[in-house]
C-alpha positions, 0 to 999 in steps of 0.5 A: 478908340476902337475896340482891340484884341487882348495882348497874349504875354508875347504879344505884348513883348513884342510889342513893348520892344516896337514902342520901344523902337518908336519907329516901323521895324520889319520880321528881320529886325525882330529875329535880330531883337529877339535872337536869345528866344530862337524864334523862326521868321514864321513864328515872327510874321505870325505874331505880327499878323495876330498885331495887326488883326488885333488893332495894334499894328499896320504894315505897309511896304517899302520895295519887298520888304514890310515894314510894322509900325504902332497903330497906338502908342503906349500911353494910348493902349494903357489908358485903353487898358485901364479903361477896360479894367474898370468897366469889367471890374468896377463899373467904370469908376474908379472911386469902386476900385479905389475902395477896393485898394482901401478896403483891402488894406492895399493902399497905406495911410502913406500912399493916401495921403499922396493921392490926396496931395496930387488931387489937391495939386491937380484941382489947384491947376485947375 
């Protein structure tokens, strides 16, 4: 997957909302969506152009109006995230980060045990 821009907390508001949609919104709609926040078309069409510099949405053209649509989709941008925060954080593995969990008492005796029950149930699949 290509590399993409960081999503500022708008950003991905914004973007929450178009995945959410499933389908090319345009400016007008958005205002529409967005109504409570009393965003101006020009702040709309700018935080739809940083999208779309930023890898996560195309626009194309329907008569006059631009229509934007997900260049990913949601479970494709978290698994990108997730990748991303563990080479930052962890090296790349997840074993670091999970230790980390451990070792900070972040995971319950609870939680282990379900992770082990899914692991056994994914390598049973297998």
């Amino acid at each position: 997957m290509k590399n993409l821009g960081r999503l500022s907390e708008t950003e991905m508001e914004v973007m929450e909302v178009i995945w959410e949609l499933g389908m090319p919104v345009t400016v007008a709609q958005l205002l529409d969506l967005f109504d409570s926040k009393g965003w101006k078309t020009s702040t709309v069409s700018t935080i739809l152009k940083r999208l779309i510099e930023k890898g996560f949405l195309t626009k194309s053209m329907s008569g006059k109006v631009n229509y934007y649509d997900p260049a990913l989709t949601l479970q494709e941008y978290k698994k990108y995230e997730t990748k991303t925060f563990l080479n930052r954080l962890y090296n790349g593995k997840v074993k670091n980060f999970i230790a980390s969990l451990v070792d900070d008492e972040e995971l319950s005796q609870k939680d282990i045990t379900e992770l082990k029950e899914w692991f056994a149930r994914r390598e049973g699949g297998k």
